[in-house]
C-alpha positions in Angstrom: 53.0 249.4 -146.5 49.2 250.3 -146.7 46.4 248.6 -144.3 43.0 248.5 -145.3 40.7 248.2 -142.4 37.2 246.7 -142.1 34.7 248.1 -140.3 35.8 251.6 -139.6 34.8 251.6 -136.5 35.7 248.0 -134.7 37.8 248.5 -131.2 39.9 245.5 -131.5 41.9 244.4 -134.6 41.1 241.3 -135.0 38.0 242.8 -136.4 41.0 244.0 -139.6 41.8 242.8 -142.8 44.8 243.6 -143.0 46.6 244.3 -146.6 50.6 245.1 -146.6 52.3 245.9 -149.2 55.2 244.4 -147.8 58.9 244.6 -149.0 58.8 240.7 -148.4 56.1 238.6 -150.9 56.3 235.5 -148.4 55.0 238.1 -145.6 52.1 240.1 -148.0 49.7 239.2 -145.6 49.2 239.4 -141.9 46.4 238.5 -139.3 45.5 239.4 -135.6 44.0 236.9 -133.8 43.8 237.8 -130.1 43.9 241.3 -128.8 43.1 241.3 -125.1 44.3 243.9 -122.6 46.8 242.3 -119.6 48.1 243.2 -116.2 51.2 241.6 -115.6 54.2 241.9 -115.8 52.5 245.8 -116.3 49.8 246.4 -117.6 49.9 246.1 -121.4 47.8 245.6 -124.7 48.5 242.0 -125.9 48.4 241.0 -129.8 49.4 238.0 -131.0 48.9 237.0 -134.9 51.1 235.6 -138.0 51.2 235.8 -141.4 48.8 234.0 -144.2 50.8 230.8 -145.9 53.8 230.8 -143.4 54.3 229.4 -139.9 55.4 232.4 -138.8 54.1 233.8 -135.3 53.9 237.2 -133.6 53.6 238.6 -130.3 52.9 242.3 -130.0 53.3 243.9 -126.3 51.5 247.3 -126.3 51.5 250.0 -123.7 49.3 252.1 -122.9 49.2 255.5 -124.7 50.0 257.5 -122.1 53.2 255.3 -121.7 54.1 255.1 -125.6 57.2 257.2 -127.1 57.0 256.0 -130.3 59.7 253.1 -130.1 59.5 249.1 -129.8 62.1 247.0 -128.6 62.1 243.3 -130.7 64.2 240.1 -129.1 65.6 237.1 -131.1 65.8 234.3 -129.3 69.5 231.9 -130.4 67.1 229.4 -132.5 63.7 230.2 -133.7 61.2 229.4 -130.3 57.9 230.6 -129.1 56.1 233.8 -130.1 55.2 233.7 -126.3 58.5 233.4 -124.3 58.5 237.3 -122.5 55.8 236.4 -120.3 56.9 233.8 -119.0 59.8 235.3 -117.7 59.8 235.9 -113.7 63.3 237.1 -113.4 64.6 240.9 -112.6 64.6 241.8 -116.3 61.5 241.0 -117.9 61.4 242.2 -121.2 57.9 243.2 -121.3 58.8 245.2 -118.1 61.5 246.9 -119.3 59.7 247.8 -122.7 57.0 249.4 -121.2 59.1 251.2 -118.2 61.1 252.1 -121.8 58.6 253.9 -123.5 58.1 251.2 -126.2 56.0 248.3 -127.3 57.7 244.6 -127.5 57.7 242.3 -130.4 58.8 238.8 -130.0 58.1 235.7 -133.4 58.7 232.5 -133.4 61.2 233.1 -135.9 59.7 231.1 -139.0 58.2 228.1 -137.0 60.0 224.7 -135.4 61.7 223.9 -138.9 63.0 227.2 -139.6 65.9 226.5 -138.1 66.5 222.7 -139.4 68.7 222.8 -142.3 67.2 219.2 -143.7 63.6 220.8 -143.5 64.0 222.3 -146.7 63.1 225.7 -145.8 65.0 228.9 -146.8 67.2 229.5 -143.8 66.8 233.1 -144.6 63.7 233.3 -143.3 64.7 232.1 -139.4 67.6 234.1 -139.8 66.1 237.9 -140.3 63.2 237.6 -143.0 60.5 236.5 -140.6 61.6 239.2 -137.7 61.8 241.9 -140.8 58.0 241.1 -141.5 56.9 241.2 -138.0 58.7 244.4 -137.7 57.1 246.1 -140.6 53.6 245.1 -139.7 54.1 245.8 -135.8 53.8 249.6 -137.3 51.0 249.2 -138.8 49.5 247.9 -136.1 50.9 250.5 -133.6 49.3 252.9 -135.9 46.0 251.4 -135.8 46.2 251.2 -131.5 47.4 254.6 -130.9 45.4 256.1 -133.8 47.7 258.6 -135.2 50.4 258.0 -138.5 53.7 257.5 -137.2 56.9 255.2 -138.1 57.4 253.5 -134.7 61.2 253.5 -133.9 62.6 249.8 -133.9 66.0 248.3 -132.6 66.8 244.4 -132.3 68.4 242.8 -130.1 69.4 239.2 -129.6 72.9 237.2 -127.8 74.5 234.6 -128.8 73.3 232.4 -131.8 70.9 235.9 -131.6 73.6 238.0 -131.8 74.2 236.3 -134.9 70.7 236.7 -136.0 70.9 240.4 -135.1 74.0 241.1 -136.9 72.8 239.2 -140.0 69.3 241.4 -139.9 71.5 244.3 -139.0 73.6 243.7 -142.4 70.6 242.2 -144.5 68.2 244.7 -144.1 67.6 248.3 -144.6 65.0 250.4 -143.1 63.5 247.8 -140.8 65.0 248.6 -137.6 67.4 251.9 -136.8 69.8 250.5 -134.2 70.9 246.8 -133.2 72.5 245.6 -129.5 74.0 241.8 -130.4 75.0 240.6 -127.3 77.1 237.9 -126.0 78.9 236.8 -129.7 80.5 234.6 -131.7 82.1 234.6 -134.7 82.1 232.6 -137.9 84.6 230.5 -136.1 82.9 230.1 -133.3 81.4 226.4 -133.8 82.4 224.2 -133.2 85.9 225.5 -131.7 85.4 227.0 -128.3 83.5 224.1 -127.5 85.9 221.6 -128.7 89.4 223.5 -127.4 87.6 223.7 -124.3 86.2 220.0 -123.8 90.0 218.9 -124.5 91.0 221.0 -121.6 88.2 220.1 -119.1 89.4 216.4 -119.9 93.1 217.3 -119.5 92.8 219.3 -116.5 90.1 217.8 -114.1 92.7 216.8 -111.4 94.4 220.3 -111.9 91.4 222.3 -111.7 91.5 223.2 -107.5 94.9 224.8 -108.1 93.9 226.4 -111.6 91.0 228.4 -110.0 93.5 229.1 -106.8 96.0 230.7 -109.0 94.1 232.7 -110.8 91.6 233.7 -108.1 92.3 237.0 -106.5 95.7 237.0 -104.3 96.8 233.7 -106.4 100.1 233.4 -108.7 99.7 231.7 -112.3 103.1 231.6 -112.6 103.8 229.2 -109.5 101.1 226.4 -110.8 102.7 223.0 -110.7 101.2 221.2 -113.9 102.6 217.8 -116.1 103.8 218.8 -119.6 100.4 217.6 -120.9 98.4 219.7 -118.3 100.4 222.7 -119.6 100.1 222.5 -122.9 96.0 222.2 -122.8 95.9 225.1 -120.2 98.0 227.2 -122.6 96.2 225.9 -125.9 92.7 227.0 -124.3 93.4 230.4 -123.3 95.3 231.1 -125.9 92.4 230.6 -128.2 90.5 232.9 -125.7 89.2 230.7 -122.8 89.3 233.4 -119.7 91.6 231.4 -117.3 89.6 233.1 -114.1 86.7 231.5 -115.7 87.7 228.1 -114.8 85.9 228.6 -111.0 82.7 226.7 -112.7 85.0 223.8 -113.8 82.7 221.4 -111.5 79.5 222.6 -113.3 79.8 223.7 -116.6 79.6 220.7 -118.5 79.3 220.1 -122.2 77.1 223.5 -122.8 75.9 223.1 -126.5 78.3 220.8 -127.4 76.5 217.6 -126.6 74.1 218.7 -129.6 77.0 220.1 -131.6 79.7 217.0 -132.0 76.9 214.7 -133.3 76.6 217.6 -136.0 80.2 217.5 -136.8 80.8 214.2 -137.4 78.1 213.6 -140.1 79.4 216.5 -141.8 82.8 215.2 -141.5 82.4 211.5 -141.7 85.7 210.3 -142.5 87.3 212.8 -139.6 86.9 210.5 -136.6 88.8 207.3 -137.8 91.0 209.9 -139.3 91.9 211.2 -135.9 92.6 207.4 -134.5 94.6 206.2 -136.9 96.3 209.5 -139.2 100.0 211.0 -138.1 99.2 214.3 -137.2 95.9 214.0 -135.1 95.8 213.2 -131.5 94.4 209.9 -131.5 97.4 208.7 -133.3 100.0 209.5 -130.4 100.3 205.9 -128.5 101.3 208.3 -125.8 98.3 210.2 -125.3 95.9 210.3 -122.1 92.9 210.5 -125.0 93.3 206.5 -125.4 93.7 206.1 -121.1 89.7 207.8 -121.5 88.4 205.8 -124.4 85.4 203.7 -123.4 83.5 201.3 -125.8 81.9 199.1 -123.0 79.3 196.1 -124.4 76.5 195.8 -122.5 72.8 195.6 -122.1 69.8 197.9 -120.9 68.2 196.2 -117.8 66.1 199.1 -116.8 64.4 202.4 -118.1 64.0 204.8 -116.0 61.6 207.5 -116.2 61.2 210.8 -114.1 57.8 211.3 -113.1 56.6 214.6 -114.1 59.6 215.8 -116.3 59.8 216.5 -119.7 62.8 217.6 -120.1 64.2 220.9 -119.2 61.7 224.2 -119.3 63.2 227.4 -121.6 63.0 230.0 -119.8 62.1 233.1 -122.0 64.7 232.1 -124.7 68.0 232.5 -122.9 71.0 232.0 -124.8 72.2 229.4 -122.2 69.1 227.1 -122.4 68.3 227.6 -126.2 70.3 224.8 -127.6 68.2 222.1 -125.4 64.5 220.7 -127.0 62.9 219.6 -124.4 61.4 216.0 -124.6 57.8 216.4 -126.2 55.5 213.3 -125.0 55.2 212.0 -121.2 56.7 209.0 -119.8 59.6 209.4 -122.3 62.5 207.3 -120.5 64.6 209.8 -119.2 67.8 207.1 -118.2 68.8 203.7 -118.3 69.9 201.1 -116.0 73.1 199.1 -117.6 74.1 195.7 -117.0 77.5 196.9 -116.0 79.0 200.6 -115.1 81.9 201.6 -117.7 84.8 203.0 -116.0 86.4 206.2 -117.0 85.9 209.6 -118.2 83.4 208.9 -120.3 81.2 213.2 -120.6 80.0 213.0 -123.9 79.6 209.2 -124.5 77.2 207.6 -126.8 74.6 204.9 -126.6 74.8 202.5 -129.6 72.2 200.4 -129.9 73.2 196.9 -131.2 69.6 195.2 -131.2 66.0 195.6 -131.2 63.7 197.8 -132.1 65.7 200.7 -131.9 69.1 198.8 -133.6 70.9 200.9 -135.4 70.3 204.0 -133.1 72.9 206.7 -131.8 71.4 208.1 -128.6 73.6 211.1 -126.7 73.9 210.8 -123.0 74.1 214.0 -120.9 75.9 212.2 -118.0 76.9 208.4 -116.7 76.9 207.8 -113.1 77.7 204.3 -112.0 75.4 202.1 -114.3 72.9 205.0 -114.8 72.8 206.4 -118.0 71.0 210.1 -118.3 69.6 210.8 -121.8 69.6 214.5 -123.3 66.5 215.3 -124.4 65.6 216.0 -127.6 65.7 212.3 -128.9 62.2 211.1 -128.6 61.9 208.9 -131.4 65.0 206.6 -130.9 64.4 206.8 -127.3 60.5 205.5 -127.1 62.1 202.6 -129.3 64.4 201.2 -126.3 63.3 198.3 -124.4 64.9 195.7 -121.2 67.8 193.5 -122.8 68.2 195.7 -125.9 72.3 195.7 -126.1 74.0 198.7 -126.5 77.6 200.2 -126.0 78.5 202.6 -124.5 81.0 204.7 -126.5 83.2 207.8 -126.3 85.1 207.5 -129.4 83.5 210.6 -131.4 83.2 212.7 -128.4 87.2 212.5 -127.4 87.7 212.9 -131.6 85.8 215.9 -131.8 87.5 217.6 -128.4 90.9 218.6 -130.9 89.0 219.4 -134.2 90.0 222.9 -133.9 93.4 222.0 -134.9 92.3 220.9 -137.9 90.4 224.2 -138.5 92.8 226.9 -139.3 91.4 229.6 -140.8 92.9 233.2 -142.2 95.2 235.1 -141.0 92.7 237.4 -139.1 91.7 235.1 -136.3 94.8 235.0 -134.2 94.3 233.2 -131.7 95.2 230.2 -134.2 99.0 231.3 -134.7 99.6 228.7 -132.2 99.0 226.0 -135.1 100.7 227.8 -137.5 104.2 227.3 -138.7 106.7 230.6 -138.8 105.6 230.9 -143.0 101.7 231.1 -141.6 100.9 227.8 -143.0 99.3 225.1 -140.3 101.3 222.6 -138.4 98.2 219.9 -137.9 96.8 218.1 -140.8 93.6 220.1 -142.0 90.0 219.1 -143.2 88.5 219.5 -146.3 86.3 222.5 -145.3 86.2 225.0 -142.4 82.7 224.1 -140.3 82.4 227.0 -138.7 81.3 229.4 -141.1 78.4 227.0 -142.1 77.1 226.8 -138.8 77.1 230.9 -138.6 75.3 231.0 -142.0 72.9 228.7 -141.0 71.6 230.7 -138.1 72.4 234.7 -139.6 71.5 233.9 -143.1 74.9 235.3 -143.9 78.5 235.5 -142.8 79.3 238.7 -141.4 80.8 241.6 -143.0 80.7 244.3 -140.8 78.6 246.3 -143.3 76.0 246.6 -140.9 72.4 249.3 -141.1 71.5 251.9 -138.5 74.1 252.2 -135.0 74.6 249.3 -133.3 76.1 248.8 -129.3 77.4 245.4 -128.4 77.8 243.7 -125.1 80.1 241.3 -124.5 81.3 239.6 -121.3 85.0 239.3 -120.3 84.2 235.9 -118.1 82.2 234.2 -121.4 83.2 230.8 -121.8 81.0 230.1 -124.8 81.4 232.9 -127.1 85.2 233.9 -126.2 85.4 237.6 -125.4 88.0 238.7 -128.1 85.5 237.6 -131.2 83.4 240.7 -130.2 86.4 242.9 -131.2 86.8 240.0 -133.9 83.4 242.2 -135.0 84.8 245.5 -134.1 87.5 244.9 -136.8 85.1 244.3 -139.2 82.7 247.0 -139.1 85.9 249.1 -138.5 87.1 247.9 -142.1 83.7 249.1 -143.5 83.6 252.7 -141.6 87.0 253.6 -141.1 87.6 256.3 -138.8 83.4 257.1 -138.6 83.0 253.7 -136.4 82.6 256.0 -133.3 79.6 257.3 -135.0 77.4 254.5 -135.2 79.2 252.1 -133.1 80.5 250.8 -129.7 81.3 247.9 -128.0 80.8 247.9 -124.2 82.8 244.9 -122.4 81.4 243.7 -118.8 83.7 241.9 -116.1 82.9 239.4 -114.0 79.6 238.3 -116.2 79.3 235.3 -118.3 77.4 233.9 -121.3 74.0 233.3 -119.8 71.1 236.1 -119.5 68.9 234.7 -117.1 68.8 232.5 -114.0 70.3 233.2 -110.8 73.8 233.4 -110.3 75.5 230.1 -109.6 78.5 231.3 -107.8 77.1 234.8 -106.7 80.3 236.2 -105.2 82.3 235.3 -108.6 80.1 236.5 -111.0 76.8 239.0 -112.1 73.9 239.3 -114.5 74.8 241.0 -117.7 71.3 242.5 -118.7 71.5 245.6 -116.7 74.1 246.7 -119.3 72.2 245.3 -122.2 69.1 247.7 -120.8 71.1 250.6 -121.1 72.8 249.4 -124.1 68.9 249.5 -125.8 68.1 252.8 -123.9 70.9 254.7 -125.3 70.9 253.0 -128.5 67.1 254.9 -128.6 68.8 258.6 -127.6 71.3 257.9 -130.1 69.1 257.5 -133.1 66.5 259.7 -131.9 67.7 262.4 -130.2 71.5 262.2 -131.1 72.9 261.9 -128.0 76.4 260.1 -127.5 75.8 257.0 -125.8 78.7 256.5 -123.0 82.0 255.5 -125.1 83.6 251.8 -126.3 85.2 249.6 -123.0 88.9 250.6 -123.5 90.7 247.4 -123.9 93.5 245.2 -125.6 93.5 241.7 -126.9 96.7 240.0 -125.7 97.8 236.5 -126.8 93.3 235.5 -127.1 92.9 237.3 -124.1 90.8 241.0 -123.6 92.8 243.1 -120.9 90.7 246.2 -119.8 92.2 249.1 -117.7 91.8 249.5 -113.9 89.2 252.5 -112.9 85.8 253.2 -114.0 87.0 256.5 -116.2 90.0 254.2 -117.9 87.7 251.2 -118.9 84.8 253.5 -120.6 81.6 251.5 -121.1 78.8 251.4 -118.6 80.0 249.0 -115.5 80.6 250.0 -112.2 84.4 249.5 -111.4 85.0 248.4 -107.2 88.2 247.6 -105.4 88.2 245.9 -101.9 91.0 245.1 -100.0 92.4 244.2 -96.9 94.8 245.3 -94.6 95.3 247.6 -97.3 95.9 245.3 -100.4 93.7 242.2 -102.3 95.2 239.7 -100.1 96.2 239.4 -96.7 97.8 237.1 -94.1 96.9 237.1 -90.4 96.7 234.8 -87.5 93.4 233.6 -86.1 91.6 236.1 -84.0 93.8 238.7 -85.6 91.5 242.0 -86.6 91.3 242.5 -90.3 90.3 246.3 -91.8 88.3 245.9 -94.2 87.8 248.9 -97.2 85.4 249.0 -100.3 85.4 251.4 -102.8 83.3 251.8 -105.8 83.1 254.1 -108.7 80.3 254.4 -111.6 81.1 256.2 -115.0 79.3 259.1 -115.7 76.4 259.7 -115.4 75.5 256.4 -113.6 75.1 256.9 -109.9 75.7 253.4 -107.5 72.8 252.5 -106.2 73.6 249.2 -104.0 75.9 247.5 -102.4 75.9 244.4 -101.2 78.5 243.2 -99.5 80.0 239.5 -97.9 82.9 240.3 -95.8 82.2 237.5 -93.6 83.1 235.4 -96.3 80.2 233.0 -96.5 80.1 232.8 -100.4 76.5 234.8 -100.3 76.1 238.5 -100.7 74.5 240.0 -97.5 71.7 242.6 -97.3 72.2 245.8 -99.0 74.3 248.4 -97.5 72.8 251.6 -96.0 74.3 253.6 -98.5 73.4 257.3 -100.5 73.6 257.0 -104.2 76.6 258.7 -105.8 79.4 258.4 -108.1 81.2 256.8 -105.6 80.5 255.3 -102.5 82.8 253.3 -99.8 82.4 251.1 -97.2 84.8 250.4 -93.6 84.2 247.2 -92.0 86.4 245.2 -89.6 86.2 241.2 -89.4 88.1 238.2 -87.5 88.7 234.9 -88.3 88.6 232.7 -85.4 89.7 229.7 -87.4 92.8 228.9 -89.8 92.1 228.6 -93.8 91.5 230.8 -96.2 88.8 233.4 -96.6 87.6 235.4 -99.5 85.4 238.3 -99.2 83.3 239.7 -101.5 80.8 242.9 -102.9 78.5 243.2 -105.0 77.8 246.8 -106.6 75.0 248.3 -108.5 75.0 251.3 -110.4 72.3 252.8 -112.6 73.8 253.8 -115.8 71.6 256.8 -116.5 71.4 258.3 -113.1 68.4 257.6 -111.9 68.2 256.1 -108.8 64.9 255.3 -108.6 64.5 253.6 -111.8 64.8 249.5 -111.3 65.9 249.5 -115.3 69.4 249.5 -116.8 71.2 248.7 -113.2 74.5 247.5 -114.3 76.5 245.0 -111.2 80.0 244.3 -110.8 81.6 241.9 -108.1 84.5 242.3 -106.0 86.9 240.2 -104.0 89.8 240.2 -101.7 91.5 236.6 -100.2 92.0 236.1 -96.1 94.7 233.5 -95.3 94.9 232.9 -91.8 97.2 231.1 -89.8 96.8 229.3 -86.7 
């Protein structure tokens, strides 16, 4: 790459031309067009630019020089978004924040522009998948080298969860020389879509009147093995975690909806057009079985719209900073969009995931998802402008769930090889499957579509992924679906340019506050540390801490008790009471309570915040001196009969450091009351 600079002497760049000999011709030329200095999050040079003849968009986050190692940090969001999501982030983990506290400058794109992504825009998908985060990559050096005024070849590692795990993994494999050390997060595998959405729809259909005693069994103090269930509630709560659904997971059953799924199905069916009628009416597939519960929940309701509804000030939901849990949503793009409609009549049923089919007028013709029905109100996802703006009073529709209950047991008709397990289930004894299959496996499509390529495990530079043992989105075994991979490529060298850290309690989302804060914590402490010893690795060569120890059973990830035992970064706690996880007592009976918490080396803890009143919200921090290990002695009583659960949160910093408010890994902890009048 060579820059030539015009005048000599001009403070900002935007005063450059800027010439790159690029490894990229699409990319040969980049611009600057704002340069301004910024206080928050920290103070920081911002640059923001692109690259002549592309929609391609950069944001640059420097420090200041005094603050600069030599290193930037880039994010890729799970679709191509804004060039300008980091600042908008008001949460712990800022990104920005953590760069500069880091020693390193921030790059974020737009990764290609809105169509990069849309496979009927014509584009070259490679470019959304790495090419356009390569080129931003390569001229962010330039430009560091310009700011700081000195040669240098800036450090770079990428990061990205989810569908940006797959975009990281696919630049990590697709690239050489752009960036030295990668930290997926959170991912899938070629198989992932759209088959832990489906397998897990079927079971959140199966199992909504089961649910109370699912979560009470598996909850702490509970016993799986004594859950009454029908034969068809057993069969779906087996099928789902043995294709990697975590069964302790199932506490969010109320809340977690259809996820990406509602944008997914929609998706599926065009590209398998003949597959839903198929399923209705072909031995083999669900819909076919007189018997089944799928035809007691299929709604196809006539009716007519009699009122449209719209939210006054809403436009659909807000991303916030690219999270992996909010990416999959487009939010509505011109005001007074209707939002819902008011039906002549309220179908009856279990009808997540139905359809509105519009019959007549304007809009005739039209397919329009619904996020949710409630009585005769219809919400619309977002995302559908066009057909949406088209509705009007006494246009009649129907209301339909056929395609959505079709595409909750596709998965069945998606066998793939041998190495994904977890599909043994639909395989006969000679490893052939049992269900009739389609055409084509989905799956790996979708995966090429957003990493440019399927992965190999042939990756460039070290790499340290996250994962989360409580993910419900990407299943937790197909990061050591991943492991296997890169272990086929480097053999018995893995442990020198890989690991794999797995964190309890967390699921798929990086951002937000915790919805059920004495179940579950925030991931991205790990992921800091993950970045920051990813850096010492390449740089410095220092071991980062080793791989989570674990096993996959039957689609499930089992991890050793004790901090030492599990590896990785997390803190490990234990609370119990009266001396064990569970405990029964009368009311007004003294309970001892005892928590105990450990952080590998060389974290210290750092907080601890406990609920052993067991009000379902974590207290104020514990006076407490950091250490390796900390415990805490409390004694409660329970005046009234029920049942009680208790709960800590703990906080260690993986490097040691106390003081710093980056890389502060959290684990949650709970023990179960029952007390009898």
């Amino acid at each position: 790459m060579s820059l030539v600079r015009q005048p000599d002497e001009a403070k900002s760049v935007t005063a450059a031309e800027w010439t790159v000999d690029d490894a990229d011709a699409d990319f040969a030329h980049g611009y600057v067009d704002v340069d301004e200095w910024r206080e928050a999050p920290v103070r920081h040079r911002y640059i923001d630019g692109g690259f002549t003849g592309t929609e391609t968009r950069f944001s640059y986050y420097f420090p200041e020089s005094d603050r600069y190692e030599g290193r930037f940090f880039q994010h890729v969001t799970p679709v191509p978004q804004s060039e300008n999501l980091a600042p908008t982030d008001t949460s712990g983990y800022n990104k920005i924040s953590f760069s500069v506290g880091s020693g390193a400058y921030f790059v974020e794109t737009n990764g290609g522009g809105p169509d990069a992504a849309n496979p009927m825009s014509g584009n070259d998908p490679s470019i959304g998948a790495y090419r356009a985060s390569a080129a931003a990559a390569r001229f962010s050096r330039a430009v560091a080298q310009q700011i700081y005024g000195r040669e240098h070849r800036p450090y770079g590692y990428l990061y990205g969860g989810s569908g940006g795990a797959y975009r990281t993994i696919g630049s990590s494999e697709s690239t050489e020389g752009v960036w030295d050390g990668f930290a997926p997060y959170v991912p899938g595998s070629p198989m992932s879509i759209p088959n832990v959405f489906s397998v897990r729809m079927h079971a959140q259909r199966v199992l909504r009147d089961a649910f109370p005693r699912i979560v009470d069994a598996y909850d702490v103090g509970g016993d799986p093995e004594s859950l009454q269930l029908t034969d068809e509630e057993r069969a779906a709560l087996d099928e789902v975690t043995r294709m990697g659904f975590p069964p302790r997971s199932w506490f969010g059953w109320k809340t977690m909806g259809m996820h990406a799924f509602s944008v997914l199905y929609p998706g599926v069916m065009a590209a398998d057009p003949t597959y839903a009628e198929d399923f209705w009416t072909a031995d083999g597939y669900l819909g076919a079985d007189a018997v089944s519960s799928v035809h007691r929940d299929r709604v196809r309701l006539q009716t007519s719209i009699v009122e449209l509804i719209t939210d006054a000030g809403t436009e659909g939901p807000q991303l916030n900073a690219g999270g992996v849990d909010e990416s999959f949503l487009n939010a509505n793009g011109r005001a007074n969009v209707p939002s819902a409609v008011r039906l002549a009549e309220a179908p009856e049923g279990w009808i997540l995931g139905a359809q509105l089919i519009v019959r007549s007028g304007t809009a005739a013709g039209a397919v329009i998802r619904l996020s949710s029905v409630d009585g005769d109100l219809g919400r619309i996802e977002p995302g559908q402008d066009e057909q949406v703006t088209a509705l009007a009073i006494g246009d009649e529709v129907t209301v339909d769930n056929s395609s959505f209950l079709a595409a909750q047991t596709y998965h069945r008709h998606q066998v793939p090889s041998s190495e994904y397990t977890v599909w043994d289930q639909f395989r006969a004894t000679d490893g052939s499957p049992v269900p009739p299959q389609r055409p084509f496996l989905l799956g790996p499509s979708f995966t090429q579509s957003a990493a440019g390529t399927l992965p190999t495990g042939k990756t460039s530079g070290k790499m340290i992924v996250v994962a989360c043992l409580l993910d419900r989105e990407a299943f937790p075994w197909q990061a050591d679906w991943y492991r296997s991979r890169v272990t086929e490529h480097l053999g018995d060298e893995i442990d020198d340019r890989f690991r794999i850290w797995y964190v309890d309690n967390a699921l798929h989302g990086d951002d937000g506050p915790q919805e059920f804060p004495d179940r579950t914590v925030a991931y991205v402490g790990a992921l800091e540390a993950a970045l920051r010893q990813l850096a010492t690795w390449v740089e410095d060569g220092v071991e980062p801490v080793p791989s989570s120890s674990y096993e996959v059973v039957d689609g499930q990830v089992v991890i050793p008790e004790g901090a030492a035992a599990r590896g990785g970064v997390q803190p490990v706690a234990s609370l119990t009471v009266n001396g064990a996880p569970s405990t029964s007592v009368r009311a007004g009976e003294p309970v001892t309570v005892e928590l105990s918490a450990e952080a590998p080396r060389p974290g210290v803890i750092v907080e601890v915040r406990p609920d052993f009143a067991a009000t379902g919200l974590l207290g104020e921090p514990a006076v407490i001196a950091p250490g390796s290990t900390v415990s805490l002695h409390d004694e409660q009583v329970f005046a009234d009969e029920g049942t009680y659960f208790l709960s800590a949160r703990v906080t260690a910093q993986a490097e040691g450091d106390a003081a710093s408010p980056h890389a502060r890994v959290e684990n949650v902890v709970r023990a179960r009351v029952t007390v009898a009048a």
